[in-house]
N, CA and C atoms of all chains as a GROMACS GRO file, in nm:
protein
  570
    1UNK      N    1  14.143 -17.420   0.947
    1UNK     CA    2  14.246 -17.525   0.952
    1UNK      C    3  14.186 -17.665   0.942
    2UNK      N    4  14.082 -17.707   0.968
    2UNK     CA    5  13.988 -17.813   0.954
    2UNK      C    6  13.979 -17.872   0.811
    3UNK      N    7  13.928 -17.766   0.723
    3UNK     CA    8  13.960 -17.831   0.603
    3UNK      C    9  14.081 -17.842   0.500
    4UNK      N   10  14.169 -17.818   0.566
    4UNK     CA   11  14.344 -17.801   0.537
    4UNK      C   12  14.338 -17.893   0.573
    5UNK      N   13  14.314 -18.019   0.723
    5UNK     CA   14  14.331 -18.149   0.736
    5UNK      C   15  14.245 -18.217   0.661
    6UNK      N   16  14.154 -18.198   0.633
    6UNK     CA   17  14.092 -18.286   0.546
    6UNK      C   18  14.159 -18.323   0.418
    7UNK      N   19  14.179 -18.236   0.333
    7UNK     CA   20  14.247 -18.226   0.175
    7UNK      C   21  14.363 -18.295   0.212
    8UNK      N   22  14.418 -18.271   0.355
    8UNK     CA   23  14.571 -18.364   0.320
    8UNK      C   24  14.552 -18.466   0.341
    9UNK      N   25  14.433 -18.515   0.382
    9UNK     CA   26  14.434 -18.635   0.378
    9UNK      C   27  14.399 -18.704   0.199
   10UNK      N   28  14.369 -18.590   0.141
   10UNK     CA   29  14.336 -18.647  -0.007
   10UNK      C   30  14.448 -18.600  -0.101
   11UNK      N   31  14.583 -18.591  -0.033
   11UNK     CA   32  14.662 -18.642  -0.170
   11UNK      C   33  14.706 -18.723  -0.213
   12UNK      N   34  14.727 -18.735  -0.355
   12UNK     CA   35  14.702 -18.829  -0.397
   12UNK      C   36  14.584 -18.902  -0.465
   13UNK      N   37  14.529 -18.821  -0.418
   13UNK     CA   38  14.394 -18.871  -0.511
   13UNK      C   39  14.340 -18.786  -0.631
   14UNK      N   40  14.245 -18.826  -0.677
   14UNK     CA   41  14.184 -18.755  -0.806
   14UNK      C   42  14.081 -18.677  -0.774
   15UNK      N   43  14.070 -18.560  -0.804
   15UNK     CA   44  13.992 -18.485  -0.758
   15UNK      C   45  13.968 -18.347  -0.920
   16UNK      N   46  13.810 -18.311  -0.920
   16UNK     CA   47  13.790 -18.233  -0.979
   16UNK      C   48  13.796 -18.067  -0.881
   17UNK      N   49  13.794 -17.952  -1.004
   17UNK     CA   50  13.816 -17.851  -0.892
   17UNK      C   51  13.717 -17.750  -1.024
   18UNK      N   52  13.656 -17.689  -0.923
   18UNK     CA   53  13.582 -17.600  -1.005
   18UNK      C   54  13.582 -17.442  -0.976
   19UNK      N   55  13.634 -17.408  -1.070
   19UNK     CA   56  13.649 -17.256  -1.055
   19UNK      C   57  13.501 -17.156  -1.063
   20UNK      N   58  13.567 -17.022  -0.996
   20UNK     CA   59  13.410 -16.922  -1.042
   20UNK      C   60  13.439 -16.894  -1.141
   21UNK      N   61  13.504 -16.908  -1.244
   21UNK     CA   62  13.508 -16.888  -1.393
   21UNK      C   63  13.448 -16.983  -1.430
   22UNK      N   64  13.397 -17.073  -1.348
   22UNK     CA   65  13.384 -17.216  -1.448
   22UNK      C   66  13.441 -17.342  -1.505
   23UNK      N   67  13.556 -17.314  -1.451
   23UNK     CA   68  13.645 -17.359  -1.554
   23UNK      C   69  13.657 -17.452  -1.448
   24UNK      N   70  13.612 -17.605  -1.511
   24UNK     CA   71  13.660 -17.767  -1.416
   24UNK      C   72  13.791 -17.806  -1.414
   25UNK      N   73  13.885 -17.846  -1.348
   25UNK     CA   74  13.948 -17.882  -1.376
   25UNK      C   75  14.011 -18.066  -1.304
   26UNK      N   76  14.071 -18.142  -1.374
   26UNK     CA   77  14.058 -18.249  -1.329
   26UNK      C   78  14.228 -18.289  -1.305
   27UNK      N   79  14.251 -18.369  -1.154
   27UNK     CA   80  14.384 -18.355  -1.188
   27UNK      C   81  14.398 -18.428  -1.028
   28UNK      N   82  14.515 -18.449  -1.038
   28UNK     CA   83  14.570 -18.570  -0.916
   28UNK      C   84  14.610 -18.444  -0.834
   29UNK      N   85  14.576 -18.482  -0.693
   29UNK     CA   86  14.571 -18.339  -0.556
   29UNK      C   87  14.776 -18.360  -0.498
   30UNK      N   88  14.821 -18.240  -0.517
   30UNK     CA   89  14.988 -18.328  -0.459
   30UNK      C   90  15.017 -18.244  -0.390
   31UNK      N   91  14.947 -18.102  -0.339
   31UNK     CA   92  14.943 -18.077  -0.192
   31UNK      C   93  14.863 -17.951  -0.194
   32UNK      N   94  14.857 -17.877  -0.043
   32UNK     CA   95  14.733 -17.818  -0.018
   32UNK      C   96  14.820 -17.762   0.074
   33UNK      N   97  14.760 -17.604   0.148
   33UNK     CA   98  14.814 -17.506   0.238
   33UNK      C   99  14.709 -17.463   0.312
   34UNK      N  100  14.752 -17.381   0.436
   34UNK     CA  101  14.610 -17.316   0.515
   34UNK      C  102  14.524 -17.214   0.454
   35UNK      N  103  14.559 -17.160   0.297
   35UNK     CA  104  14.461 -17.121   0.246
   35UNK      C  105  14.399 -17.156   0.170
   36UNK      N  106  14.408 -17.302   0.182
   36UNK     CA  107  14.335 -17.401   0.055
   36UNK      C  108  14.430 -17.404  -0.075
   37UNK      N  109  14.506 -17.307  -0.089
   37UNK     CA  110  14.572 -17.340  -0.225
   37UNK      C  111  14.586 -17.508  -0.241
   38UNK      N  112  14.580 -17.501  -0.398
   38UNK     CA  113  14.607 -17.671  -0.408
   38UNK      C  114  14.703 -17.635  -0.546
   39UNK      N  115  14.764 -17.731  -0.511
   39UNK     CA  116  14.853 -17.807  -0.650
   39UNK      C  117  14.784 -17.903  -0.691
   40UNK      N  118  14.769 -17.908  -0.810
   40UNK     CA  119  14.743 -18.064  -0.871
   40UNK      C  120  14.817 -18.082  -0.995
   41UNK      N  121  14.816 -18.224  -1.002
   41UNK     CA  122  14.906 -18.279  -1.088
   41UNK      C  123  14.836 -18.356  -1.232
   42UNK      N  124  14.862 -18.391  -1.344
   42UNK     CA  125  14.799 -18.469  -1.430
   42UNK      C  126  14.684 -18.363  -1.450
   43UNK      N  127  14.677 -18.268  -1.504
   43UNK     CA  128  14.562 -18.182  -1.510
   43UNK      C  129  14.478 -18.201  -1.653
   44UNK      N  130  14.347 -18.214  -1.639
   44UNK     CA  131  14.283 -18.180  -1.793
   44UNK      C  132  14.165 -18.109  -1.755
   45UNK      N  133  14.147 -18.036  -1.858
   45UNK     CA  134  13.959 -17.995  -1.840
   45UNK      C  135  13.884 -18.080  -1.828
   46UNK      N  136  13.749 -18.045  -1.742
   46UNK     CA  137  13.651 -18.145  -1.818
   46UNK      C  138  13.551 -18.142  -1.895
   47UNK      N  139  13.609 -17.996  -1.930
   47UNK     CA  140  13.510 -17.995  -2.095
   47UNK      C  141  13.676 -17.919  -2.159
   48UNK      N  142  13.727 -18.024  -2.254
   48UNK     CA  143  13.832 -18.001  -2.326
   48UNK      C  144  13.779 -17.939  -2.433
   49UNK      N  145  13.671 -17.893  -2.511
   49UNK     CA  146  13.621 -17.821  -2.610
   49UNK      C  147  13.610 -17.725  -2.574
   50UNK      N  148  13.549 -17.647  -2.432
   50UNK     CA  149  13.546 -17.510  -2.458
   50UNK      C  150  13.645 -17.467  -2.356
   51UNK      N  151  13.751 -17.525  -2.293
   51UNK     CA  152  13.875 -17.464  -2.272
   51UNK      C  153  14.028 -17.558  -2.309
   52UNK      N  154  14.061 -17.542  -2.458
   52UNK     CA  155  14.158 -17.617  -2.516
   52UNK      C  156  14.278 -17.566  -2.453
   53UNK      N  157  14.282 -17.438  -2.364
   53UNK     CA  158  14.398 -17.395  -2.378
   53UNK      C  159  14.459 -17.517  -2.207
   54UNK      N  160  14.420 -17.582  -2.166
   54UNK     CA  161  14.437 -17.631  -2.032
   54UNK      C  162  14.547 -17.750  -2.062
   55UNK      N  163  14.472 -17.772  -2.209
   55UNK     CA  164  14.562 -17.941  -2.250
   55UNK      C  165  14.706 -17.885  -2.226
   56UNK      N  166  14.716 -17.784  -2.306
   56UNK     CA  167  14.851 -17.760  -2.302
   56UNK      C  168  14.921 -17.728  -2.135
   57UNK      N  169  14.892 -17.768  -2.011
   57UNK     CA  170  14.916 -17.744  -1.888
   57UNK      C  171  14.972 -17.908  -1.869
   58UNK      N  172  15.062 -17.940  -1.736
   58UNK     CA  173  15.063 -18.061  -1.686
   58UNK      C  174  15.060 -18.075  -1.550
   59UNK      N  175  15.071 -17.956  -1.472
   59UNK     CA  176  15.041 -17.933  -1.329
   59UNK      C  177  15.021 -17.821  -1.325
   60UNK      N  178  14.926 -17.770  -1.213
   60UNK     CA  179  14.924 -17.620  -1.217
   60UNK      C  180  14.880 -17.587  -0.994
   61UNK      N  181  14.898 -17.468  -1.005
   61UNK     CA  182  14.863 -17.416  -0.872
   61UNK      C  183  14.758 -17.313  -0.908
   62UNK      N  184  14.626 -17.381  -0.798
   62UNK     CA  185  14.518 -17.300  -0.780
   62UNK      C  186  14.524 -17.181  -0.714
   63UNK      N  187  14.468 -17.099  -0.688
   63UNK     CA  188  14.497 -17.008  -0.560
   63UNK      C  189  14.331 -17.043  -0.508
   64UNK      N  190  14.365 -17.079  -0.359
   64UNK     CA  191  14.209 -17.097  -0.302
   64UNK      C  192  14.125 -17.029  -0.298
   65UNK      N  193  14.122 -16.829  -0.345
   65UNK     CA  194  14.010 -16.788  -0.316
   65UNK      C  195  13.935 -16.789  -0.447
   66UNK      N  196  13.980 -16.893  -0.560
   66UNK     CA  197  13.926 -16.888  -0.691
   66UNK      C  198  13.850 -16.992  -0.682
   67UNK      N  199  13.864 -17.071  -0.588
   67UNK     CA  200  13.751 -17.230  -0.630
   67UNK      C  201  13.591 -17.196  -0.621
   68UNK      N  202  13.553 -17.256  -0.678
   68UNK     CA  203  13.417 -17.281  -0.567
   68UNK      C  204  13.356 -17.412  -0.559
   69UNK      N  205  13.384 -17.515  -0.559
   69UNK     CA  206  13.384 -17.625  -0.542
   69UNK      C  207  13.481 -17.720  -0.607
   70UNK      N  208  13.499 -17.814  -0.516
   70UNK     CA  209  13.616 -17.916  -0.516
   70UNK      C  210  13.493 -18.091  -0.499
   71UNK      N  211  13.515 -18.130  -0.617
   71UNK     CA  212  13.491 -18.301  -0.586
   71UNK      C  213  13.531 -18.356  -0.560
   72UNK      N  214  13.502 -18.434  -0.450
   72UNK     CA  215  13.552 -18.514  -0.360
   72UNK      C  216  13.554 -18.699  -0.413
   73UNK      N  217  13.646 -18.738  -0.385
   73UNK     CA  218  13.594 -18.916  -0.448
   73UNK      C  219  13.570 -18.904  -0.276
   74UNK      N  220  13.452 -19.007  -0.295
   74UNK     CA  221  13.313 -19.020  -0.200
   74UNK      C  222  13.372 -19.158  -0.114
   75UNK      N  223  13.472 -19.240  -0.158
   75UNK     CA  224  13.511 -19.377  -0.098
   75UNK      C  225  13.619 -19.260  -0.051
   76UNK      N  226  13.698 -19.204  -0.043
   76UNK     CA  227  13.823 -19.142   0.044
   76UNK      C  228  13.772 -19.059   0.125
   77UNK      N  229  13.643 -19.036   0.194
   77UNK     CA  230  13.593 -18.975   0.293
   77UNK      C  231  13.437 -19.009   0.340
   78UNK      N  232  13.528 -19.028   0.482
   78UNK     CA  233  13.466 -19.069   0.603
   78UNK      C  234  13.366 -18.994   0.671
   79UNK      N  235  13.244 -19.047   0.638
   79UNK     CA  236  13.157 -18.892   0.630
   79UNK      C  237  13.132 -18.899   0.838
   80UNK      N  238  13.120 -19.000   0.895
   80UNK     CA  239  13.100 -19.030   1.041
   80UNK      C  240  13.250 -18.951   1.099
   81UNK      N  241  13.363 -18.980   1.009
   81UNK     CA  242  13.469 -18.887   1.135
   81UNK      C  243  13.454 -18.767   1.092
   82UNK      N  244  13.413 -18.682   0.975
   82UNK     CA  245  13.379 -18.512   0.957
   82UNK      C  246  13.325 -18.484   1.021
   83UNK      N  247  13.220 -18.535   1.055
   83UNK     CA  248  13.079 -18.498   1.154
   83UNK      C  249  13.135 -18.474   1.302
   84UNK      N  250  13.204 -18.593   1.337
   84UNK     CA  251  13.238 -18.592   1.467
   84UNK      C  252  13.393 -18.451   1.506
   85UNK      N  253  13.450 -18.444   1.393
   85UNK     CA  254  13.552 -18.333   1.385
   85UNK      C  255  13.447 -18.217   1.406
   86UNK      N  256  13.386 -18.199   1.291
   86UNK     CA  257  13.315 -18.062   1.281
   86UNK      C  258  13.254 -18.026   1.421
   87UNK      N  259  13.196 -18.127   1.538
   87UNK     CA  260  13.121 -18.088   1.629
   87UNK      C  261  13.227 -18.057   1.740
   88UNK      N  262  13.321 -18.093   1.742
   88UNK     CA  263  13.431 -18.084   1.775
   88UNK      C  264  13.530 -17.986   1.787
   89UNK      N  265  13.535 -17.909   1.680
   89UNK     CA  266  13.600 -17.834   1.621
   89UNK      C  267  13.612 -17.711   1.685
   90UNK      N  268  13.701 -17.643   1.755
   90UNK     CA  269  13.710 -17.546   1.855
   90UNK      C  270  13.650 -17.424   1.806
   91UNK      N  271  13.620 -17.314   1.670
   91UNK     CA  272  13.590 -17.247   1.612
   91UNK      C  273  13.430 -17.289   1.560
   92UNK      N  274  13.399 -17.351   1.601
   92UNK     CA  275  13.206 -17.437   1.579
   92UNK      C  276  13.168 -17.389   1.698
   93UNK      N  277  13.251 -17.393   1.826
   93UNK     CA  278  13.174 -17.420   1.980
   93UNK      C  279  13.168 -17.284   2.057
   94UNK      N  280  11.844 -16.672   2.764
   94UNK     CA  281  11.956 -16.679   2.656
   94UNK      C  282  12.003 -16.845   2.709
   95UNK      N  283  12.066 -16.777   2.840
   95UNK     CA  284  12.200 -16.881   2.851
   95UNK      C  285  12.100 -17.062   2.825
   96UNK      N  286  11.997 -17.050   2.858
   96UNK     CA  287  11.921 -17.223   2.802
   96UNK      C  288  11.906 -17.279   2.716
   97UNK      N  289  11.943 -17.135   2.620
   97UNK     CA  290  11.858 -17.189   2.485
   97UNK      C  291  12.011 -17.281   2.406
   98UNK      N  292  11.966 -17.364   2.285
   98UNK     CA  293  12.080 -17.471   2.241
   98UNK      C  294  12.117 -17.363   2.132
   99UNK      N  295  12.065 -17.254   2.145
   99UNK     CA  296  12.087 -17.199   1.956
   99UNK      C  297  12.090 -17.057   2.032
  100UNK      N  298  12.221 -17.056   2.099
  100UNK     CA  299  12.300 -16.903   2.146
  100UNK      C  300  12.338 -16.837   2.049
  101UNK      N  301  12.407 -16.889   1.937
  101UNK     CA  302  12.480 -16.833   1.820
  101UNK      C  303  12.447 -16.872   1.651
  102UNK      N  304  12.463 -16.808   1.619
  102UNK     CA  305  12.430 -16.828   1.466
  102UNK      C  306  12.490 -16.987   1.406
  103UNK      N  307  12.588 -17.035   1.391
  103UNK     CA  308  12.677 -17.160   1.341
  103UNK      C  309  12.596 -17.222   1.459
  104UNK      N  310  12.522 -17.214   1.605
  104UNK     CA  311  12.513 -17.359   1.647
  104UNK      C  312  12.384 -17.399   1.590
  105UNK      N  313  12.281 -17.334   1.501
  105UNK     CA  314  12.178 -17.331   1.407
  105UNK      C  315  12.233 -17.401   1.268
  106UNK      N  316  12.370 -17.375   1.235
  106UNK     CA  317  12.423 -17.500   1.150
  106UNK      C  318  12.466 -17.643   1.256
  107UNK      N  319  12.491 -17.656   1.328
  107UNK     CA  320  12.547 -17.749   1.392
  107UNK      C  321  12.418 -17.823   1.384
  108UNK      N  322  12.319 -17.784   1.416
  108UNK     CA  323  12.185 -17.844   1.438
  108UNK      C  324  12.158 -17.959   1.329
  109UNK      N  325  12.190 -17.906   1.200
  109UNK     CA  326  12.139 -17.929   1.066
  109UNK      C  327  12.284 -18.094   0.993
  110UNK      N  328  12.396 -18.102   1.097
  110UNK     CA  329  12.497 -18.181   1.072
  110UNK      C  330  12.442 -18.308   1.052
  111UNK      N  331  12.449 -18.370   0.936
  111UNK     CA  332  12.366 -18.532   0.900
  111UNK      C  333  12.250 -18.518   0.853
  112UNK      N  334  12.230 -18.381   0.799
  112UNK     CA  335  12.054 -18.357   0.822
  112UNK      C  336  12.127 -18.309   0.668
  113UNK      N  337  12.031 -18.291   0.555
  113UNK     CA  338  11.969 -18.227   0.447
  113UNK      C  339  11.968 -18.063   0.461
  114UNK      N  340  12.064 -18.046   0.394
  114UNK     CA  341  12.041 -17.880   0.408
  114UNK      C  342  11.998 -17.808   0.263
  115UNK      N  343  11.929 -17.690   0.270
  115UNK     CA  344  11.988 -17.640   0.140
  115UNK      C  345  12.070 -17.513   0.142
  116UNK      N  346  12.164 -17.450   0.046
  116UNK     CA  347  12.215 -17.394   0.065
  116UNK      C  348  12.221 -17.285  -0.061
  117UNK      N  349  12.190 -17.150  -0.006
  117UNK     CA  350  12.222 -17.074  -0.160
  117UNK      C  351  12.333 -17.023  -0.169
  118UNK      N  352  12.366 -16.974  -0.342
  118UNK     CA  353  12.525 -16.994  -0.329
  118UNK      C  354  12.494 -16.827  -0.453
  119UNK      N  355  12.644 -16.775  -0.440
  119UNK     CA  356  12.615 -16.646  -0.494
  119UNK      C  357  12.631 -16.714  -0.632
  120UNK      N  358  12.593 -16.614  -0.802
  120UNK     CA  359  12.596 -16.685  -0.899
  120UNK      C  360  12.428 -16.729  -0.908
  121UNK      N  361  12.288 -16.744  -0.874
  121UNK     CA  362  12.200 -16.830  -0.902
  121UNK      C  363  12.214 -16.977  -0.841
  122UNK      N  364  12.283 -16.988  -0.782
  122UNK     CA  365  12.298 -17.116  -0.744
  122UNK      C  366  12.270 -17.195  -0.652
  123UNK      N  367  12.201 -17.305  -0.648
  123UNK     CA  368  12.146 -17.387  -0.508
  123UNK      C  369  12.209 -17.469  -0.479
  124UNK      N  370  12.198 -17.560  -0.353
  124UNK     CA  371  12.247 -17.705  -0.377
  124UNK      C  372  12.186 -17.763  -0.274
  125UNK      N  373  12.125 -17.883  -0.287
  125UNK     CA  374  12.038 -17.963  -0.179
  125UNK      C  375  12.131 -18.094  -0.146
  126UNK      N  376  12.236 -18.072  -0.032
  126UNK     CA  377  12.266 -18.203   0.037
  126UNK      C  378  12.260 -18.229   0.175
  127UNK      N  379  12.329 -18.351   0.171
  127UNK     CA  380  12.383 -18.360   0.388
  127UNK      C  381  12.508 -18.310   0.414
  128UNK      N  382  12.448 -18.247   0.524
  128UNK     CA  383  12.612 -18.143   0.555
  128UNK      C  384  12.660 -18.226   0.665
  129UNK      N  385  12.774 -18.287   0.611
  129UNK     CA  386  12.876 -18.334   0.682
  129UNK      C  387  12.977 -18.280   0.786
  130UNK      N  388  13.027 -18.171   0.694
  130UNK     CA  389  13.162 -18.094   0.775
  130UNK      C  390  13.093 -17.938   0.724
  131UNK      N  391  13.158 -17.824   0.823
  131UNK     CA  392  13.185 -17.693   0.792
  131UNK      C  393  13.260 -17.651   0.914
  132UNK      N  394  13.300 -17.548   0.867
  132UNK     CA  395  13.382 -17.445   0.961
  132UNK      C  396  13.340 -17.294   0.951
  133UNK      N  397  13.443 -17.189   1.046
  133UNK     CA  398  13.389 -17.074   1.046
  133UNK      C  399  13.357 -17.000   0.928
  134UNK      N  400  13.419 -17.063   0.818
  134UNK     CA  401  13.414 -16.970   0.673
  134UNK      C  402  13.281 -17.040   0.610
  135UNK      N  403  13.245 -17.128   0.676
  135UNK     CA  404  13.093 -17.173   0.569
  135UNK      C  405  13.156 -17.223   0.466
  136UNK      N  406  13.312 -17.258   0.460
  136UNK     CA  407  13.321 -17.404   0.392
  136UNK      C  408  13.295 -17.480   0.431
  137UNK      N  409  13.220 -17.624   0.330
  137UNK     CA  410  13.126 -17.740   0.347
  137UNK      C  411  13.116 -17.831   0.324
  138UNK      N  412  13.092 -17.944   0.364
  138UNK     CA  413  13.160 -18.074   0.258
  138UNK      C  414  12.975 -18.124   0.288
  139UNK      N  415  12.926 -18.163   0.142
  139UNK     CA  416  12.808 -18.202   0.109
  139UNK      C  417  12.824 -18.331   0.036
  140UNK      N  418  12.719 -18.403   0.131
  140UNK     CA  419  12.698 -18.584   0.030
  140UNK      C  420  12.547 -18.538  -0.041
  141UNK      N  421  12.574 -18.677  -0.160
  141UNK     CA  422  12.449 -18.676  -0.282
  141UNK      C  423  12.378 -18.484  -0.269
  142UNK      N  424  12.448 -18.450  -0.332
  142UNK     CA  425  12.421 -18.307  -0.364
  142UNK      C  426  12.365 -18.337  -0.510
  143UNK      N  427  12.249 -18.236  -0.479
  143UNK     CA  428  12.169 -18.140  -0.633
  143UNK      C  429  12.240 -18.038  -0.632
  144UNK      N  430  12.294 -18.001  -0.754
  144UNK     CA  431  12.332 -17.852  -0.769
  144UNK      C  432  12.184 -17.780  -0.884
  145UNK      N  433  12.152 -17.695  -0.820
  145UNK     CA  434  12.074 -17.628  -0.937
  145UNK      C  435  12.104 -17.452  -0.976
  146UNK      N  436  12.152 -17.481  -1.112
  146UNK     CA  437  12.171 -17.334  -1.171
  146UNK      C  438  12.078 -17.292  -1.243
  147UNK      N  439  11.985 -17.177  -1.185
  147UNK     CA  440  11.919 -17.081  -1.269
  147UNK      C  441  11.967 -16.959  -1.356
  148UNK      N  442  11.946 -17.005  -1.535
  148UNK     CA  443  11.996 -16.925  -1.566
  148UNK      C  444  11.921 -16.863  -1.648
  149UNK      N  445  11.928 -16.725  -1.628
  149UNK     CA  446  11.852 -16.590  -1.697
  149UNK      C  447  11.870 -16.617  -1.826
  150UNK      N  448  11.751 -16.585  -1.958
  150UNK     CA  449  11.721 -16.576  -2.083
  150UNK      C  450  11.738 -16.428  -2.100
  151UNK      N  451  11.783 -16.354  -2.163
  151UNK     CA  452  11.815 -16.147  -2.174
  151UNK      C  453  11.762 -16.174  -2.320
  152UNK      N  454  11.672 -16.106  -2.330
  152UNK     CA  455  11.669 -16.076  -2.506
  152UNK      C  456  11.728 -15.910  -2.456
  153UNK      N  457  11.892 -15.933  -2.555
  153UNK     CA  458  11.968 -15.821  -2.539
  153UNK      C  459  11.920 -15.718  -2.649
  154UNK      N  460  11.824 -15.722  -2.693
  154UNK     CA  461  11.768 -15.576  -2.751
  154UNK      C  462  11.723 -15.497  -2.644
  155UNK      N  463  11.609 -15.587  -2.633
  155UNK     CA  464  11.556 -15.512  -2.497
  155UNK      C  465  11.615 -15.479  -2.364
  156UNK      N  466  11.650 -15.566  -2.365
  156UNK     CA  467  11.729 -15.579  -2.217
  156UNK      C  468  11.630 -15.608  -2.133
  157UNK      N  469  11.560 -15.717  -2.159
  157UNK     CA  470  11.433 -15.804  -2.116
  157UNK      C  471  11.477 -15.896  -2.069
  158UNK      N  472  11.401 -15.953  -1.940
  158UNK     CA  473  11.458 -16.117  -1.910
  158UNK      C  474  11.346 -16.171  -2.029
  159UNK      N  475  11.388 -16.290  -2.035
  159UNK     CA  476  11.266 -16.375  -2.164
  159UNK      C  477  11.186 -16.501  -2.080
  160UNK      N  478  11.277 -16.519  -1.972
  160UNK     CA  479  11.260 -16.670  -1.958
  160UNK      C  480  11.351 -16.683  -1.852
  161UNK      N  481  11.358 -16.798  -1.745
  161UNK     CA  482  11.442 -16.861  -1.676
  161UNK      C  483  11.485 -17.015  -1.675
  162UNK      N  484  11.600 -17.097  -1.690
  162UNK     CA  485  11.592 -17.202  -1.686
  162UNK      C  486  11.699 -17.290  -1.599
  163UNK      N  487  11.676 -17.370  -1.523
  163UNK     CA  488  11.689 -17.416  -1.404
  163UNK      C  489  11.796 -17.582  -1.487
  164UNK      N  490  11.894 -17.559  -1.431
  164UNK     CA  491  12.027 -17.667  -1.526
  164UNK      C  492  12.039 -17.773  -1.356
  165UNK      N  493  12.016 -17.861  -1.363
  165UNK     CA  494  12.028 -17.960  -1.245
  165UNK      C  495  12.126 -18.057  -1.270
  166UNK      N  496  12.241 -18.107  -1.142
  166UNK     CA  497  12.286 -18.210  -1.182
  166UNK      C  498  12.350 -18.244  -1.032
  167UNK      N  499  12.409 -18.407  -1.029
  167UNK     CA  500  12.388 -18.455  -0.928
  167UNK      C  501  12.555 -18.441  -0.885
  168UNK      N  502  12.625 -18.466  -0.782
  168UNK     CA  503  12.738 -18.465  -0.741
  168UNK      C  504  12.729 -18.586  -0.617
  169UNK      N  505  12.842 -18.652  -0.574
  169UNK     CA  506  12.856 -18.765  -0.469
  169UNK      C  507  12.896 -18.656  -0.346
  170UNK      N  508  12.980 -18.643  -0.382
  170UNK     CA  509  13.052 -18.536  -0.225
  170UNK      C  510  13.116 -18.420  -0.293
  171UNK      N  511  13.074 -18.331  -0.216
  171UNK     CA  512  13.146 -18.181  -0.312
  171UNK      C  513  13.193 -18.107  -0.163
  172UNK      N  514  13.312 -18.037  -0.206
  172UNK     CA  515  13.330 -17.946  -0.082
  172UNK      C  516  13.291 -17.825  -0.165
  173UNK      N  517  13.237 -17.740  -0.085
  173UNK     CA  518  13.206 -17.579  -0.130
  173UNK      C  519  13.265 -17.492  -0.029
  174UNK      N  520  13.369 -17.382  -0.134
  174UNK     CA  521  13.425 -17.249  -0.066
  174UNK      C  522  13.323 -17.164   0.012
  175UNK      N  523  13.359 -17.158   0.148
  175UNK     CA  524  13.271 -17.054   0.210
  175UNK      C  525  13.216 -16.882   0.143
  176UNK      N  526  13.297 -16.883   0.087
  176UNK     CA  527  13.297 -16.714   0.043
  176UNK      C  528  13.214 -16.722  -0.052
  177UNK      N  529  13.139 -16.817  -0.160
  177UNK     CA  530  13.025 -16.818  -0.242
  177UNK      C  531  12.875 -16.786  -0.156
  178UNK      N  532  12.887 -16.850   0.000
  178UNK     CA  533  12.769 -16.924   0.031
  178UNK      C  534  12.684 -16.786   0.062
  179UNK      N  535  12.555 -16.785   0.088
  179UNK     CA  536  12.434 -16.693   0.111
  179UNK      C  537  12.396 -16.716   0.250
  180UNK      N  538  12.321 -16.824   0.194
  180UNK     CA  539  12.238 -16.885   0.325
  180UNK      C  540  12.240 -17.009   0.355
  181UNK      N  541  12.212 -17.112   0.436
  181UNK     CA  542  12.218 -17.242   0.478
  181UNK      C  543  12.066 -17.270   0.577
  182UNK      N  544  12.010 -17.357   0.540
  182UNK     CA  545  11.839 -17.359   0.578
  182UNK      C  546  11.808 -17.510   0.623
  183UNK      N  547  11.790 -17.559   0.695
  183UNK     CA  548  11.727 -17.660   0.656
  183UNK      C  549  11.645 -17.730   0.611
  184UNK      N  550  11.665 -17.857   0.538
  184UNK     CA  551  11.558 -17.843   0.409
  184UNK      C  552  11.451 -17.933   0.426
  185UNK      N  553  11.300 -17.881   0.436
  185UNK     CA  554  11.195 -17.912   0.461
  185UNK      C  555  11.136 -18.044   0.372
  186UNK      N  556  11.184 -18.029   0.211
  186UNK     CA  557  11.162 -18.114   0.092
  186UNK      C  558  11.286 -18.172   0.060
  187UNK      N  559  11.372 -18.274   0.126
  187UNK     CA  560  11.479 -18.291   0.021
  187UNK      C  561  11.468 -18.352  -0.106
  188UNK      N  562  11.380 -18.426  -0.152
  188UNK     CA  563  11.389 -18.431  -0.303
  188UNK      C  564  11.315 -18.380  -0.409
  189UNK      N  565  11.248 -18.255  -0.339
  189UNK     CA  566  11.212 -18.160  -0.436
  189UNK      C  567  11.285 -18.087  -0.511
  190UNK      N  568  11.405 -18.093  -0.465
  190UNK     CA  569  11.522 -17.993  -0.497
  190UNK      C  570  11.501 -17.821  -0.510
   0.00000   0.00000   0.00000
């Protein structure tokens, strides 16, 4: 549930999402659930050459156990309050 | 037991919070950052991350490896899905990658 609060704190923002297929995808975050699923909005690849078929998308829903990394814009997180959450965090202790 | 700071496995990550970790990831995959955040799933939120992918050369006649080659690149903050991760270490060299 920890990082379910985090992401909501990032909608609205731009965020890349990277699948275990590989497949990047780039796209405005417009909401998130306790299993990480994300919606995003404004979607493109970020390699539009070797997956053309994405252009043709304009929002799509991830399912969270497909990601494997999510980029973060680095100015919309507070790396001193994660730290202090994470130590915090009832499931850490 | 009860003295020691490292009763449980995660308080050996807790240790490593602000610190340089590295982390292997299933796939060939490394990544050398500061671990900010995680939780019980070993999802992670990493600053100035190396990602490094090693990837196998097959000469598919043989079914030979040929070669290995190591694809590096840098990221600002990345969160990573727990269910990829291996291991989590702390990292002795951080810019050796």
């Amino acid at each position: 549930m920890f990082f379910y609060s985090v992401f909501k704190t990032l909608v609205g923002k731009t965020v890349v999402v990277e699948l275990k297929n590989d497949l990047a995808i780039q796209g405005t975050l417009v909401s998130v659930d306790q299993y990480l699923n994300i919606k995003l909005d404004h979607v493109s690849a970020v390699d539009p050459a070797r997956y053309p078929h994405v252009a043709t998308l304009k929002n799509s829903f991830i399912r969270g156990s497909v990601v494997r990394y999510v980029h973060l814009p680095a100015s919309a997180i507070d790396t001193a309050l994660l730290q202090d959450a994470t130590r915090n965090e009832p499931g850490n202790r | 037991m009860a003295e020691s700071s490292v009763a449980r496995p995660f308080d050996l990550i807790k240790l490593n919070l602000d610190e340089m970790v590295q982390v292997k990831l299933r796939g060939n995959r490394e990544l050398v950052g500061k671990l900010h955040a995680y939780d019980q799933h070993m999802n992670m939120v990493l600053g100035n991350v190396t990602e490094s992918v090693t990837v196998i050369d097959v000469d598919l006649l043989n079914h030979q490896a040929t070669g290995a080659n190591v694809v590096k690149r840098n990221i600002e903050m990345l969160f990573v899905r727990g269910d990829g991760v291996i291991l989590v270490s702390p990292c002795a060299h951080p810019h050796d990658g």
